[in-house]
Chimera marker file (.cmm) of the C-alpha trace (Angstrom):
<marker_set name="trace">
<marker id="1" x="79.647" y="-58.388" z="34.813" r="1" g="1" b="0" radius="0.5"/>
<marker id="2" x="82.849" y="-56.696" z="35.470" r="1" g="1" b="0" radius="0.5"/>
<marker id="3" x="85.388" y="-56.674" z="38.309" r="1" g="1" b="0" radius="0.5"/>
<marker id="4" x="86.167" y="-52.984" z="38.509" r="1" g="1" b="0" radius="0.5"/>
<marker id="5" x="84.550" y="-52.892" z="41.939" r="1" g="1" b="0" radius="0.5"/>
<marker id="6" x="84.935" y="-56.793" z="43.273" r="1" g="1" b="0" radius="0.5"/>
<marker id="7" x="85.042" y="-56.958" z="46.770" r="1" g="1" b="0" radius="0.5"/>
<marker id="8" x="83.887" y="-53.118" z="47.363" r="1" g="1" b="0" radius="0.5"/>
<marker id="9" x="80.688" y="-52.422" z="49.290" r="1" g="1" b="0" radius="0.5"/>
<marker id="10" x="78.092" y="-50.151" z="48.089" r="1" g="1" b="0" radius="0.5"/>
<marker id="11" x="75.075" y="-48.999" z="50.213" r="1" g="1" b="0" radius="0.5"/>
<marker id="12" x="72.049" y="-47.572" z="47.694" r="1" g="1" b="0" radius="0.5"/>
<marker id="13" x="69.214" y="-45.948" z="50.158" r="1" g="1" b="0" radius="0.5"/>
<marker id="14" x="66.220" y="-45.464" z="47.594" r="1" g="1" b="0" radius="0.5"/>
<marker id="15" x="67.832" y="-48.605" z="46.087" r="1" g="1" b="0" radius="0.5"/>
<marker id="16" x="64.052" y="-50.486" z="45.731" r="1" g="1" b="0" radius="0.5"/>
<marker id="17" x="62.945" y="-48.053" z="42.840" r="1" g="1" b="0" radius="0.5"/>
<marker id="18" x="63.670" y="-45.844" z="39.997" r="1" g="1" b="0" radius="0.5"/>
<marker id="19" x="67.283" y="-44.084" z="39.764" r="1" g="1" b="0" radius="0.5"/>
<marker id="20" x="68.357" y="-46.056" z="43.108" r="1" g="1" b="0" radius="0.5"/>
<marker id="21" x="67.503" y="-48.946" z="41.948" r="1" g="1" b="0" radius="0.5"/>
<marker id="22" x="69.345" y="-49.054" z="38.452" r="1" g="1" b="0" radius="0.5"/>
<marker id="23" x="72.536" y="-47.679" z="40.478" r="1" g="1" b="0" radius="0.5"/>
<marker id="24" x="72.074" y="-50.905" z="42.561" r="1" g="1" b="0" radius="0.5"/>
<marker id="25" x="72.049" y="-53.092" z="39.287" r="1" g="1" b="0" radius="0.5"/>
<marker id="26" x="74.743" y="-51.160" z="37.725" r="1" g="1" b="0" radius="0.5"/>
<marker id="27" x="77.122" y="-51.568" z="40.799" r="1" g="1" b="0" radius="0.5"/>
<marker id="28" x="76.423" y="-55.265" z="41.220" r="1" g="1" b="0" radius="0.5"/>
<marker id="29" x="77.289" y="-55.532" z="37.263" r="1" g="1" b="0" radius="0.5"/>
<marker id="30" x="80.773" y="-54.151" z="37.982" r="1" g="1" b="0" radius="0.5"/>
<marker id="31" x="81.512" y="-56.723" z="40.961" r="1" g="1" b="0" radius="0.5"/>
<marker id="32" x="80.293" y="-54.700" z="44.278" r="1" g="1" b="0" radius="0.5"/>
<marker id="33" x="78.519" y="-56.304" z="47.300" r="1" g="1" b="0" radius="0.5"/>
<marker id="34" x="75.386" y="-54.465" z="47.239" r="1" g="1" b="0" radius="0.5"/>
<marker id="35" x="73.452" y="-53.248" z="50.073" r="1" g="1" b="0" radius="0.5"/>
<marker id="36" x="69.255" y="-51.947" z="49.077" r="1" g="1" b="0" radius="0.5"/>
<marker id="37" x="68.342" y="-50.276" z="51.821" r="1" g="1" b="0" radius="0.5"/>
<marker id="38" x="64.822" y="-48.366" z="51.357" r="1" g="1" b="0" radius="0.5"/>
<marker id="39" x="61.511" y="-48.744" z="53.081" r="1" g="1" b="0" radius="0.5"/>
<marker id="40" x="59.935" y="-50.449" z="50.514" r="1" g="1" b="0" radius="0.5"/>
<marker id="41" x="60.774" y="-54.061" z="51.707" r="1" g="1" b="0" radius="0.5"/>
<marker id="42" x="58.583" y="-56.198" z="48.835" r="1" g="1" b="0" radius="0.5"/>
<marker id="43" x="60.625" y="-53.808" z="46.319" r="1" g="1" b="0" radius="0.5"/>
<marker id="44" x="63.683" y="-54.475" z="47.792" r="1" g="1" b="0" radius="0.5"/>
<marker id="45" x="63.262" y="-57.997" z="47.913" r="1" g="1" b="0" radius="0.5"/>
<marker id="46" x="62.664" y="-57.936" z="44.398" r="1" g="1" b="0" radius="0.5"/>
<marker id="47" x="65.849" y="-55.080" z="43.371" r="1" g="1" b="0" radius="0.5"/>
<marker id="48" x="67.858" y="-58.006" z="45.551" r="1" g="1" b="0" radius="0.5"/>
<marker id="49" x="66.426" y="-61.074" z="43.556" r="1" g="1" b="0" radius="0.5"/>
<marker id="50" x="67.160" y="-59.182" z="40.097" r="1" g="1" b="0" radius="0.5"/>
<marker id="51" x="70.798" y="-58.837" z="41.375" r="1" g="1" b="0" radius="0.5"/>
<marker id="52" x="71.791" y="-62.124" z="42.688" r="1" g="1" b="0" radius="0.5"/>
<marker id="53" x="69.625" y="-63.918" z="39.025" r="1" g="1" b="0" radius="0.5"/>
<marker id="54" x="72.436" y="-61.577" z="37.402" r="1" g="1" b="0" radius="0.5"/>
<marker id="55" x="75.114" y="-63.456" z="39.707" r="1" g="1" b="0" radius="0.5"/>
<marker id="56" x="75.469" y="-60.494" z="41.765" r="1" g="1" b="0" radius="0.5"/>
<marker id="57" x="75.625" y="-60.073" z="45.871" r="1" g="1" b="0" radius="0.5"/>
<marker id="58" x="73.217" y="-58.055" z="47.658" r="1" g="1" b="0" radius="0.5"/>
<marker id="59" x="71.173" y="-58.010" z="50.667" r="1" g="1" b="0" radius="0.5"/>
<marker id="60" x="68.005" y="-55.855" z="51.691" r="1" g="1" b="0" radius="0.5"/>
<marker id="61" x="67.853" y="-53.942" z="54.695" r="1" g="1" b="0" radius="0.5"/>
<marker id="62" x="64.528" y="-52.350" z="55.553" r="1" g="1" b="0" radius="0.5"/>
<marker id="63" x="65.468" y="-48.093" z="55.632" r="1" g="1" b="0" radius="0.5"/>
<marker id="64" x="63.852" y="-45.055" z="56.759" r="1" g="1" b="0" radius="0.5"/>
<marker id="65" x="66.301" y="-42.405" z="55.399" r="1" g="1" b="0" radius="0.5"/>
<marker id="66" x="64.795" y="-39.843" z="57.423" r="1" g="1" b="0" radius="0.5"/>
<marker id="67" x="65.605" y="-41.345" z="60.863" r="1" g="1" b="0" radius="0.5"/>
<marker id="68" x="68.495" y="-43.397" z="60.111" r="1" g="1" b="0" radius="0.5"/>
<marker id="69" x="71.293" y="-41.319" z="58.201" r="1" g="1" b="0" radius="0.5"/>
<marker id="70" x="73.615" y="-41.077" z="61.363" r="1" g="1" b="0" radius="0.5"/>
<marker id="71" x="73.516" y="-44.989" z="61.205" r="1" g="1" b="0" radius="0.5"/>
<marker id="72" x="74.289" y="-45.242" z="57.495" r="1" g="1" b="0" radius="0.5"/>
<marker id="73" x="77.231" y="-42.209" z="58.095" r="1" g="1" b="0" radius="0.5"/>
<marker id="74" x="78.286" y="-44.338" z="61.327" r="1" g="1" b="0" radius="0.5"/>
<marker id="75" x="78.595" y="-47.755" z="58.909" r="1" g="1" b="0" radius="0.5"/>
<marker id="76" x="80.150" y="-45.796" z="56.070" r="1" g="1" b="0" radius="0.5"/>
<marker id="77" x="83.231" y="-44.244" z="58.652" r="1" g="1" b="0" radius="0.5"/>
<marker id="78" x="83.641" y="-47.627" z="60.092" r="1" g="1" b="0" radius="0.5"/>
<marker id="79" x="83.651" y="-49.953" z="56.731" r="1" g="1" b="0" radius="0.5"/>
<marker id="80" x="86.144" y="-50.173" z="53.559" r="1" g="1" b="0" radius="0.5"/>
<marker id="81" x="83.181" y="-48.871" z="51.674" r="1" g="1" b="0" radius="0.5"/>
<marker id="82" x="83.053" y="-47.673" z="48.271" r="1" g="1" b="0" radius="0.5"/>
<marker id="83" x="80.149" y="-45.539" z="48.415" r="1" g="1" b="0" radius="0.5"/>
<marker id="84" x="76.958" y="-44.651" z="50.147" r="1" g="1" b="0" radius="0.5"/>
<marker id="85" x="74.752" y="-43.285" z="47.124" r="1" g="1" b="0" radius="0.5"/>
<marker id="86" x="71.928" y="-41.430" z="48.454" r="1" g="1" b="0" radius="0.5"/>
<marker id="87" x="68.581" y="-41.663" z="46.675" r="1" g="1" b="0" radius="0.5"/>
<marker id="88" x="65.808" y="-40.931" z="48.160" r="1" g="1" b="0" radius="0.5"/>
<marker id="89" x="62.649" y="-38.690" z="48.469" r="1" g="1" b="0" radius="0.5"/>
<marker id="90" x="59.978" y="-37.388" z="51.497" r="1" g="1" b="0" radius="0.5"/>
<marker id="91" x="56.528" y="-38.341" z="50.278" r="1" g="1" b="0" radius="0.5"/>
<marker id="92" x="54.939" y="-37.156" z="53.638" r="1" g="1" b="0" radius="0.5"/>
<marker id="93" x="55.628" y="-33.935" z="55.607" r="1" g="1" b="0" radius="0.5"/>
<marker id="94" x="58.146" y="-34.112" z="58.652" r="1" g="1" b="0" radius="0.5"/>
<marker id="95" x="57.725" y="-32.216" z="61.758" r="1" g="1" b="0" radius="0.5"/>
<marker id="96" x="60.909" y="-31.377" z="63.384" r="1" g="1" b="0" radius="0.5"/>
<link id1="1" id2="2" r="1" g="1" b="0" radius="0.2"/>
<link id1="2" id2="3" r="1" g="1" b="0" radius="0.2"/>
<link id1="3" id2="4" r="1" g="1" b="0" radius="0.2"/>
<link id1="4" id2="5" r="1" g="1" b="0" radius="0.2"/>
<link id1="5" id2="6" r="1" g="1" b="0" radius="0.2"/>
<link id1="6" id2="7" r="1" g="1" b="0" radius="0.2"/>
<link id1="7" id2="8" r="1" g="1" b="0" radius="0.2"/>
<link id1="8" id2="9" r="1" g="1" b="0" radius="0.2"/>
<link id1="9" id2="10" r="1" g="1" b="0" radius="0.2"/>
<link id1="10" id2="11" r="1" g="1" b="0" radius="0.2"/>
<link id1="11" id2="12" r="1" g="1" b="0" radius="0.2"/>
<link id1="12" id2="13" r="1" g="1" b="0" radius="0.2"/>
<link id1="13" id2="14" r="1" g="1" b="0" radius="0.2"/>
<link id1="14" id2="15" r="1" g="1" b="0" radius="0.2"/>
<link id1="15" id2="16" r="1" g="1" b="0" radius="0.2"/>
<link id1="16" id2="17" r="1" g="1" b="0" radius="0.2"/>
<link id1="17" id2="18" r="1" g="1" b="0" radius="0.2"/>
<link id1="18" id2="19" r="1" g="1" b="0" radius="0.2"/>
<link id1="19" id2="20" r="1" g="1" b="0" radius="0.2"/>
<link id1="20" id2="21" r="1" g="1" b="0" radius="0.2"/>
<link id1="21" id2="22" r="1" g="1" b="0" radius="0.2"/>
<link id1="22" id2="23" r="1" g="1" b="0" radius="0.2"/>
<link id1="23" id2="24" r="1" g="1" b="0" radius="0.2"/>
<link id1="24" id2="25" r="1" g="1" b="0" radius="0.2"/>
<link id1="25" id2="26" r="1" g="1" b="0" radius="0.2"/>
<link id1="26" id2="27" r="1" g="1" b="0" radius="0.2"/>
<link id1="27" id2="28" r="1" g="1" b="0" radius="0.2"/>
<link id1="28" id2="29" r="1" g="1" b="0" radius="0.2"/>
<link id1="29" id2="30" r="1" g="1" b="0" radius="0.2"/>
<link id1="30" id2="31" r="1" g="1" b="0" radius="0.2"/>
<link id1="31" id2="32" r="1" g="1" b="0" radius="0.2"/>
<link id1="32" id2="33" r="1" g="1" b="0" radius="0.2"/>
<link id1="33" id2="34" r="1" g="1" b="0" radius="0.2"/>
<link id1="34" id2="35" r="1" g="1" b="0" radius="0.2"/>
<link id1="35" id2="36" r="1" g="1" b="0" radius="0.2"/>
<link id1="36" id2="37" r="1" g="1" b="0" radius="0.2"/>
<link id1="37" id2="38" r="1" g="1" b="0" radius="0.2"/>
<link id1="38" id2="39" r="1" g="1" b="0" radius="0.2"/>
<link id1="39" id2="40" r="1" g="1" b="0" radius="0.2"/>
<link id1="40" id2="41" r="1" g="1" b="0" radius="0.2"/>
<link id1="41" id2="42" r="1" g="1" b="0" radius="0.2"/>
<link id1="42" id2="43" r="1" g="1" b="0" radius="0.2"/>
<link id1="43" id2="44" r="1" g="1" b="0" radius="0.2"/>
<link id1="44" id2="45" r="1" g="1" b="0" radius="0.2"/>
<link id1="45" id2="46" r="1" g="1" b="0" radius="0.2"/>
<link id1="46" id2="47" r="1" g="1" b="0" radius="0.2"/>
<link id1="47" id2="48" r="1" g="1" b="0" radius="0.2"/>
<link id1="48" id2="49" r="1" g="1" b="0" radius="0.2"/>
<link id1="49" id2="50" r="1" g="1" b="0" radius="0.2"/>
<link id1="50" id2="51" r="1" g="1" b="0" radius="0.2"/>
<link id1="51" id2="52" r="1" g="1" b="0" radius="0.2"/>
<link id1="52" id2="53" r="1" g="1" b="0" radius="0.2"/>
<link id1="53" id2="54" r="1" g="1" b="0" radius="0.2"/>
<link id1="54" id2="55" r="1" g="1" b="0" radius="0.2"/>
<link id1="55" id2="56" r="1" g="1" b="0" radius="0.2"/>
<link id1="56" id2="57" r="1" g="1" b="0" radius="0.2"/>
<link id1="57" id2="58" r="1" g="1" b="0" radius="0.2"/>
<link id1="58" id2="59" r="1" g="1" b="0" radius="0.2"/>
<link id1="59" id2="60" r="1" g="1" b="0" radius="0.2"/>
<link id1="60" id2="61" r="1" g="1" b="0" radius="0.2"/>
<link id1="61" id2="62" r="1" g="1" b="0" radius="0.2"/>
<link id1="62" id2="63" r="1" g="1" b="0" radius="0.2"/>
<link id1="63" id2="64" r="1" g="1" b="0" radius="0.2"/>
<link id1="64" id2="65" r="1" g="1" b="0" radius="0.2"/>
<link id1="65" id2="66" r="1" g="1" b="0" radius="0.2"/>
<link id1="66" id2="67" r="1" g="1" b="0" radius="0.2"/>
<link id1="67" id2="68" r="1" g="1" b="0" radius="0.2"/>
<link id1="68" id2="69" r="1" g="1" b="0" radius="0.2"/>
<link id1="69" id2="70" r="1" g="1" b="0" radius="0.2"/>
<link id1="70" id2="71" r="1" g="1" b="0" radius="0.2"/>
<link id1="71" id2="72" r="1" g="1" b="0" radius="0.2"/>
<link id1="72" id2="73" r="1" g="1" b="0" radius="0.2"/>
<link id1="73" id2="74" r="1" g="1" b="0" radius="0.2"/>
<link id1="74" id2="75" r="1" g="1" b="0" radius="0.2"/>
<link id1="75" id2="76" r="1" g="1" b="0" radius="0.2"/>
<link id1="76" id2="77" r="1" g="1" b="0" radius="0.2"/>
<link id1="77" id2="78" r="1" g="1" b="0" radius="0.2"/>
<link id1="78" id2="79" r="1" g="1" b="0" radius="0.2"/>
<link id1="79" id2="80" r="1" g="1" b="0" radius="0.2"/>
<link id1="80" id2="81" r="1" g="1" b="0" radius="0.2"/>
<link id1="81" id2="82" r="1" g="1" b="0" radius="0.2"/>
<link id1="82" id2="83" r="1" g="1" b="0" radius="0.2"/>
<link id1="83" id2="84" r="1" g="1" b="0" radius="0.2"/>
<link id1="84" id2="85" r="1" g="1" b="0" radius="0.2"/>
<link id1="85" id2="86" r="1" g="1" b="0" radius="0.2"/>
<link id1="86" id2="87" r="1" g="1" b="0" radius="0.2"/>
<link id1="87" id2="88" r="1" g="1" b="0" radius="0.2"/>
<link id1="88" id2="89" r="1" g="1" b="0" radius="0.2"/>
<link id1="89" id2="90" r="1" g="1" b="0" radius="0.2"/>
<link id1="90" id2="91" r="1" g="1" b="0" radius="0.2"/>
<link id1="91" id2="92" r="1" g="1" b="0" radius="0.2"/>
<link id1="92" id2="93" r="1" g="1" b="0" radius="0.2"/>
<link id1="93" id2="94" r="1" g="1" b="0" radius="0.2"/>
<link id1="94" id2="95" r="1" g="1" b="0" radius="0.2"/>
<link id1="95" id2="96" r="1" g="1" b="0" radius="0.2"/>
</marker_set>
């Protein structure tokens, strides 16, 4: 683990699975506080546990991307955060 990004925050959404959650890992290695946020809570549990056995920080918040992005924008304007990296995919159809 590094400390090129100790005491930054970094939100992942889609940070549970695949390319979200190896961007979690990888910012957790370099010394962020990571937040998983996906709707996959039993994989998020488990992208958390992975983290903090590695002696990183992270916490999982249970996400649907879909109706929640003005609440991740609204956190990311009002925080000293890093980033807010964006993974994520529609598996079902929306109606708007």
């Amino acid at each position: 683990m590094t400390d090129r990004l100790r005491d930054k925050v970094a939100i992942v959404t889609g940070g549970a699975a695949g390319i979200g959650q190896a961007t979690a890992q990888l910012f957790a290695e370099e010394g962020a506080k990571v937040v998983v946020a996906d709707i996959n809570e039993s994989a998020g549990a488990e992208t958390v546990g992975e983290i903090e056995s590695r002696g990183g920080r992270a916490i999982f918040i249970p996400t649907e991307i879909s109706k929640e992005t003005k609440s991740i924008v609204s956190v990311a304007k009002q925080s000293k955060l890093l980033v807010v990296w964006t993974f994520w995919s529609i598996t079902r159809r929306l109606s708007f």
